[in-house]
Jmol script that loads the backbone (N, CA, C; Angstrom):
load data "model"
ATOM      1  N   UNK A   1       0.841  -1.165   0.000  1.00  0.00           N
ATOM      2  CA  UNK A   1       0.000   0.000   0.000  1.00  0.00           C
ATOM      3  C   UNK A   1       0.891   1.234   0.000  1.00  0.00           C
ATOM      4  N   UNK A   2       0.330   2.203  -0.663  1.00  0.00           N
ATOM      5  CA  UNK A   2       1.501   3.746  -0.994  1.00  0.00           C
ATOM      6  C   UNK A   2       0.641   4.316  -0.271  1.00  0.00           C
ATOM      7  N   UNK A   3       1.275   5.672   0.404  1.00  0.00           N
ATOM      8  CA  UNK A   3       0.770   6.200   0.944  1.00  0.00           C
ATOM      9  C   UNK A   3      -0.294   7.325   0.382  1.00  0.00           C
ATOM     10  N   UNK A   4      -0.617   7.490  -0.365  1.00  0.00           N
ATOM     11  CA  UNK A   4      -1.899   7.838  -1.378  1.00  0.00           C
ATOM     12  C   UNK A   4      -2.899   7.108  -0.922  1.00  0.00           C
ATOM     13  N   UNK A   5      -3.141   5.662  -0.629  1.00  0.00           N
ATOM     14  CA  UNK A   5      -3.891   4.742  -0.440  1.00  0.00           C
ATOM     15  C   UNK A   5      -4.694   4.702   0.754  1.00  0.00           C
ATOM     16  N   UNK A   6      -6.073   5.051   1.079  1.00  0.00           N
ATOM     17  CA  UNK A   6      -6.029   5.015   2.480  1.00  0.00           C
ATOM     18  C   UNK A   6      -6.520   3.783   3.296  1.00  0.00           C
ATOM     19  N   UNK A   7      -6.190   3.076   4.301  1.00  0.00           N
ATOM     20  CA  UNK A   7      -6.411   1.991   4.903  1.00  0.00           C
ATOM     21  C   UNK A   7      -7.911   1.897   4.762  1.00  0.00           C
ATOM     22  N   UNK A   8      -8.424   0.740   4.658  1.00  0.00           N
ATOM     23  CA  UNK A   8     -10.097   0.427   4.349  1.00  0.00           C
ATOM     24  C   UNK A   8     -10.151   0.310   5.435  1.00  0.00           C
ATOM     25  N   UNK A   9     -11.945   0.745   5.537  1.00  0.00           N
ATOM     26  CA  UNK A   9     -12.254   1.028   6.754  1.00  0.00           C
ATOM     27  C   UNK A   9     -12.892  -0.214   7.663  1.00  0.00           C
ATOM     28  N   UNK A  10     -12.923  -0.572   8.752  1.00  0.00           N
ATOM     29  CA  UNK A  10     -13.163  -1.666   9.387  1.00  0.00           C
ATOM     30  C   UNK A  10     -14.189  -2.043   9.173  1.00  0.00           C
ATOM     31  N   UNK A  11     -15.137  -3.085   8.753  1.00  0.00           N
ATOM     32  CA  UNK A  11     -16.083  -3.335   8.881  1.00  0.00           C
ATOM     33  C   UNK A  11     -16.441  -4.988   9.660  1.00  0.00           C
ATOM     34  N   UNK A  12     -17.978  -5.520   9.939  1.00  0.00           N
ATOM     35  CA  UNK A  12     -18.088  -6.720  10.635  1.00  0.00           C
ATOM     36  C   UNK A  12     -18.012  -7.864   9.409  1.00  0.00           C
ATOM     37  N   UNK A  13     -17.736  -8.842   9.669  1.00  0.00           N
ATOM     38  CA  UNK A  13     -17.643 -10.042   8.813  1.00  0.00           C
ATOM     39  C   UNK A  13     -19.221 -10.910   8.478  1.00  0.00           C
ATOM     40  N   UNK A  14     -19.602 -10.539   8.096  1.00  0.00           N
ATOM     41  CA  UNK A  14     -21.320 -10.994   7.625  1.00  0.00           C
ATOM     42  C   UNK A  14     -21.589 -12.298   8.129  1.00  0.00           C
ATOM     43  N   UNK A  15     -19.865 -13.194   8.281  1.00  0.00           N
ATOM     44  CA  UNK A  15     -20.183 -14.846   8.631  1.00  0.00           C
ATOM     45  C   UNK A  15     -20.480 -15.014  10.149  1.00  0.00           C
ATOM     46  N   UNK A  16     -19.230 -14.357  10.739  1.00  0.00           N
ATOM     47  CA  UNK A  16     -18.946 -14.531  12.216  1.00  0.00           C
ATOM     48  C   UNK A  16     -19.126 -13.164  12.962  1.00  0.00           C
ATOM     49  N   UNK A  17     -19.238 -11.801  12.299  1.00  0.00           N
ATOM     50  CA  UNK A  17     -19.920 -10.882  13.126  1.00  0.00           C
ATOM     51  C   UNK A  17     -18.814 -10.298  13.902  1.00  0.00           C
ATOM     52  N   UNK A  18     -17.281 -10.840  14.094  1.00  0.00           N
ATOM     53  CA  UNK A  18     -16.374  -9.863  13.989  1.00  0.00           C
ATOM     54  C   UNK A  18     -15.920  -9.002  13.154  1.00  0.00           C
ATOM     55  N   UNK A  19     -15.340  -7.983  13.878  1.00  0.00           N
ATOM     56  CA  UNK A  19     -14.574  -6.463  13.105  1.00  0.00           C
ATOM     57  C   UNK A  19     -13.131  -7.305  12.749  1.00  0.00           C
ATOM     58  N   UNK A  20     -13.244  -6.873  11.143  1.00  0.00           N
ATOM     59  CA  UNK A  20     -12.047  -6.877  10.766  1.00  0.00           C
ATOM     60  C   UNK A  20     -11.452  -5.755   9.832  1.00  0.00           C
ATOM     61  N   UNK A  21     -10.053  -5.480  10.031  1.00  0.00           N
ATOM     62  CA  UNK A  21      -9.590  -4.568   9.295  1.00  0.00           C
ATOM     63  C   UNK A  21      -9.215  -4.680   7.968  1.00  0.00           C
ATOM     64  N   UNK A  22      -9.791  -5.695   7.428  1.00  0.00           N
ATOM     65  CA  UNK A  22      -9.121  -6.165   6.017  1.00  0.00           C
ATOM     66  C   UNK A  22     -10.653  -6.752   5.102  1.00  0.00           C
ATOM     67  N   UNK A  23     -11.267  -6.191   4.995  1.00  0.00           N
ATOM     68  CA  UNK A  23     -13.123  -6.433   4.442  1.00  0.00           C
ATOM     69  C   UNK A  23     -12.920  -6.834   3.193  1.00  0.00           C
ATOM     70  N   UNK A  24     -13.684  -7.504   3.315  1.00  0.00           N
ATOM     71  CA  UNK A  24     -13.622  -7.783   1.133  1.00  0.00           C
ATOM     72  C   UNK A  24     -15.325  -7.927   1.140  1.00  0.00           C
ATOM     73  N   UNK A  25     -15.931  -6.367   0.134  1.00  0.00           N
ATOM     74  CA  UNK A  25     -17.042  -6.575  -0.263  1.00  0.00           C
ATOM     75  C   UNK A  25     -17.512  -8.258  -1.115  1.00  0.00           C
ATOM     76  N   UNK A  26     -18.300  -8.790  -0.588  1.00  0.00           N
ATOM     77  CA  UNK A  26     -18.746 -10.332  -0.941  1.00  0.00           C
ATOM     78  C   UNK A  26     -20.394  -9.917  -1.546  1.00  0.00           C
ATOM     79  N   UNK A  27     -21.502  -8.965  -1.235  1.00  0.00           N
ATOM     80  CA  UNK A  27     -22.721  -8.208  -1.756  1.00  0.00           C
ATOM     81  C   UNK A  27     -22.472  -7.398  -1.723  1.00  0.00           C
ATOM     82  N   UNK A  28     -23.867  -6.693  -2.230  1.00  0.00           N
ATOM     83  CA  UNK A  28     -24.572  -5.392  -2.415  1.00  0.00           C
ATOM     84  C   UNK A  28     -26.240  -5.997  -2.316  1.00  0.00           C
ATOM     85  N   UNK A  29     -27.028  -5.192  -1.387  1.00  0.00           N
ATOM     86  CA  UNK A  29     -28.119  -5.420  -0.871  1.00  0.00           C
ATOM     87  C   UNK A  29     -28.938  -3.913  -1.409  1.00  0.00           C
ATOM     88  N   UNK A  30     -29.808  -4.120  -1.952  1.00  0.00           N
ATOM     89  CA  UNK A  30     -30.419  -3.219  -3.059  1.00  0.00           C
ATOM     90  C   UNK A  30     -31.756  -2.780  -2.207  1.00  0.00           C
ATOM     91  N   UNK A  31     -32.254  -1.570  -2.255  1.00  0.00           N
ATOM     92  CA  UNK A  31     -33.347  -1.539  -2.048  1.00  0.00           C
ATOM     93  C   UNK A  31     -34.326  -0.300  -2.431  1.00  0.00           C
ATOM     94  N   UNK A  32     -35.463  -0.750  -2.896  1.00  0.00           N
ATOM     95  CA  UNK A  32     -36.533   0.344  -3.457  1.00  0.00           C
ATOM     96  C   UNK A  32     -36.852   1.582  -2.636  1.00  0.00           C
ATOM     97  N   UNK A  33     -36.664   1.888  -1.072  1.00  0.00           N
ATOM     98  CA  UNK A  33     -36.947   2.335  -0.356  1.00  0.00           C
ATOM     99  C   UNK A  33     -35.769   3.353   0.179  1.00  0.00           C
ATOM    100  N   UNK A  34     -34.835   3.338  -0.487  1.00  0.00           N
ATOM    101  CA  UNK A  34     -33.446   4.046  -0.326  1.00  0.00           C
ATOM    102  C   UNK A  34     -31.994   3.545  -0.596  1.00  0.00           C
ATOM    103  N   UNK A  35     -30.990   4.153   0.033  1.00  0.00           N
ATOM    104  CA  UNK A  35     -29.958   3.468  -0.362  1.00  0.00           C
ATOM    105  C   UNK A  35     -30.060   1.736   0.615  1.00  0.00           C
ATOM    106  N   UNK A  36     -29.194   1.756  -0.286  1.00  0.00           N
ATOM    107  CA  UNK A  36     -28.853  -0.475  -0.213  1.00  0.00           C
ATOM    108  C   UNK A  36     -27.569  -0.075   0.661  1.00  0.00           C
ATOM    109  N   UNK A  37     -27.228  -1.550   0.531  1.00  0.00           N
ATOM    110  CA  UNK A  37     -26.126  -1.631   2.131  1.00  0.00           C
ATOM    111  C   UNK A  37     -25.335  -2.684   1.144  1.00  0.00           C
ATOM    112  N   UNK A  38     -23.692  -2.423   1.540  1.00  0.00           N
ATOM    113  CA  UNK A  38     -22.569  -3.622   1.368  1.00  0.00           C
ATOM    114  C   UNK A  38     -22.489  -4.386   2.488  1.00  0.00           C
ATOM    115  N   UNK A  39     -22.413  -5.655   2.031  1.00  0.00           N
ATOM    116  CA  UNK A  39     -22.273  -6.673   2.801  1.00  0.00           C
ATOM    117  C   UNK A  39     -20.725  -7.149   2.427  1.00  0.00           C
ATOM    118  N   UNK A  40     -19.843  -7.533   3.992  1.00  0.00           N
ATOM    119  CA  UNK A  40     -18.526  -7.459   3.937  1.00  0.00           C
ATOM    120  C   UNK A  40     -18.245  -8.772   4.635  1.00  0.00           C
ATOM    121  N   UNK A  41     -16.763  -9.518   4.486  1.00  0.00           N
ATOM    122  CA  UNK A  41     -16.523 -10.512   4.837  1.00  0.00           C
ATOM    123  C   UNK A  41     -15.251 -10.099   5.515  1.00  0.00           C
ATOM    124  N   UNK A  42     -14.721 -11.192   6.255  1.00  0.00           N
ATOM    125  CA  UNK A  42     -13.359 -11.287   6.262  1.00  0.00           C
ATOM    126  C   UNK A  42     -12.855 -12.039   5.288  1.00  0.00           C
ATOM    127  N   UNK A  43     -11.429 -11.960   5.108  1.00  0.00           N
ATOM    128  CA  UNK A  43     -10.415 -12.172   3.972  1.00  0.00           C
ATOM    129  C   UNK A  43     -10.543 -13.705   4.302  1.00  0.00           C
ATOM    130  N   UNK A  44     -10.909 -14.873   5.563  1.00  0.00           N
ATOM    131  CA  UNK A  44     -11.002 -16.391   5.744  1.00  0.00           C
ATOM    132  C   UNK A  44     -12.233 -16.289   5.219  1.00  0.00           C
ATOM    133  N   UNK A  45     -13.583 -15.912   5.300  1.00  0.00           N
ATOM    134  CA  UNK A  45     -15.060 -16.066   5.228  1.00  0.00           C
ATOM    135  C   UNK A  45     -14.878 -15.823   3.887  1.00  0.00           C
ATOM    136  N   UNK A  46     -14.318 -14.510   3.286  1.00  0.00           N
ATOM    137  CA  UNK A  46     -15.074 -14.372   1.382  1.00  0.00           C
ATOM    138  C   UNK A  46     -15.093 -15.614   0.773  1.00  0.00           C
ATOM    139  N   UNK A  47     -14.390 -16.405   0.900  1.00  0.00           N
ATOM    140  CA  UNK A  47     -14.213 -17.833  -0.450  1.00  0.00           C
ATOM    141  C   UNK A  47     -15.270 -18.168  -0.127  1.00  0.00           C
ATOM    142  N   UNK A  48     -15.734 -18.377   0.986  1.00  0.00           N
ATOM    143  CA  UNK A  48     -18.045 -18.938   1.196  1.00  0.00           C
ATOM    144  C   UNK A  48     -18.478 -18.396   0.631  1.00  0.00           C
ATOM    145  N   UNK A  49     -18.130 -16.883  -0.311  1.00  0.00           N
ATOM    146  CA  UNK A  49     -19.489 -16.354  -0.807  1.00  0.00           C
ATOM    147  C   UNK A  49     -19.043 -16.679  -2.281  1.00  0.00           C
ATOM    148  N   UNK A  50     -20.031 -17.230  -3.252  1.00  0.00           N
ATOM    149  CA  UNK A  50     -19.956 -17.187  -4.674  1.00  0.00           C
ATOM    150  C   UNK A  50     -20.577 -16.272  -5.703  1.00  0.00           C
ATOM    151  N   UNK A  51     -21.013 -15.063  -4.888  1.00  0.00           N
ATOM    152  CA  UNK A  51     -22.058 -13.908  -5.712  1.00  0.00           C
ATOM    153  C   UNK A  51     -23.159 -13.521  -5.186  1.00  0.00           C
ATOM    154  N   UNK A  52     -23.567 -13.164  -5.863  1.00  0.00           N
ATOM    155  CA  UNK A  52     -25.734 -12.583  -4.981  1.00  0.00           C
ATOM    156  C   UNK A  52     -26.283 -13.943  -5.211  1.00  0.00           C
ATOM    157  N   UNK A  53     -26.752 -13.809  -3.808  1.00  0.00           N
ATOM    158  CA  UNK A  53     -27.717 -15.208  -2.979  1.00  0.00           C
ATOM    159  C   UNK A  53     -29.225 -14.113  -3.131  1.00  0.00           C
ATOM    160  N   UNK A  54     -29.866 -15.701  -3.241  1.00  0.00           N
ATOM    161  CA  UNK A  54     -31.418 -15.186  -3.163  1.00  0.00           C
ATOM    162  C   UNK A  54     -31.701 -14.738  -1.731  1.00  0.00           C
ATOM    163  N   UNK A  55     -32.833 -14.574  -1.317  1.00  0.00           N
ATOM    164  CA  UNK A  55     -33.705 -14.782  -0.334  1.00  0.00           C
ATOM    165  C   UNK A  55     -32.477 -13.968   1.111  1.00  0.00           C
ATOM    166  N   UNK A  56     -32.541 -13.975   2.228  1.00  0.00           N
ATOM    167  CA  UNK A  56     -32.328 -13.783   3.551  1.00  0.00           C
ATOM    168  C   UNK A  56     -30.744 -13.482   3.251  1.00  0.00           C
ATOM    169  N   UNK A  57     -29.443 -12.581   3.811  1.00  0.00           N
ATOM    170  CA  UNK A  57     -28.087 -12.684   3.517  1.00  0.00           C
ATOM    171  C   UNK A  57     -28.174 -12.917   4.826  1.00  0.00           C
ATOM    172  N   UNK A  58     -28.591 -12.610   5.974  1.00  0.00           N
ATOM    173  CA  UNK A  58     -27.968 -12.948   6.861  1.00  0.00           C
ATOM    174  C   UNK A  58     -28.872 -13.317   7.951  1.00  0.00           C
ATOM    175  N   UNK A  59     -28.374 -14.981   7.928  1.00  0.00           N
ATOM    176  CA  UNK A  59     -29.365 -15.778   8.776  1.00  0.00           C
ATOM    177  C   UNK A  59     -28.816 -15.401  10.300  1.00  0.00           C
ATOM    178  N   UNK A  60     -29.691 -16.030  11.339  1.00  0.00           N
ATOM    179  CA  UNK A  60     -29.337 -16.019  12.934  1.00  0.00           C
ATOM    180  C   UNK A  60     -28.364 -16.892  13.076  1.00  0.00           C
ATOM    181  N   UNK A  61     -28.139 -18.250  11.991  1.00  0.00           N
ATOM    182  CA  UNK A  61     -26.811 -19.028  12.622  1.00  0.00           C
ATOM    183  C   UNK A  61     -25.920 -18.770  12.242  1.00  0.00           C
ATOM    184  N   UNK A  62     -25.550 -17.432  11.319  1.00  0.00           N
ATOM    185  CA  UNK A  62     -24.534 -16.547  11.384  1.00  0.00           C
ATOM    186  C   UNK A  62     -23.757 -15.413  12.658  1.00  0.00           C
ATOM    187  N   UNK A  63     -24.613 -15.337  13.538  1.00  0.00           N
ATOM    188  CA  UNK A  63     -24.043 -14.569  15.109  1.00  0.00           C
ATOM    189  C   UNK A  63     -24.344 -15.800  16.185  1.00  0.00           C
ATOM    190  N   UNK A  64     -24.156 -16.817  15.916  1.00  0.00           N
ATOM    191  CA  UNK A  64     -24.925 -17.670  17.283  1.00  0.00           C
ATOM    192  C   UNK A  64     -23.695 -18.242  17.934  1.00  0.00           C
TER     193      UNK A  64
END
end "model"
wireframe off; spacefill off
backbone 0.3
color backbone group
């Protein structure tokens, strides 16, 4: 990273619901009613995601 570059900003891991400093957008959650939301992984969790999933992104046995 050059210093031009600025560190990405922390976000939670969509799988396990920890903060990590290293996010890799895995969605984009769209909605008619305003802006949509990124959904972020950690750099171990992204390889689980293969693209936009139907239905629910984030179930309860994802924080349990």
């Amino acid at each position: 990273m050059n210093d031009s570059t600025p560190a990405p900003q922390p976000e939670y891991c969509c799988y396990d619901g920890q903060l990590t400093r290293e996010p890799v957008l895995v969605d984009e959650v769209h909605s008619s009613s305003g802006a949509g939301t990124c959904v972020y992984a950690c750099p171990q969790h992204a390889a689980l995601y293969s693209g936009p999933q139907s239905g629910p992104r984030l179930g309860a046995e994802h924080f349990g």
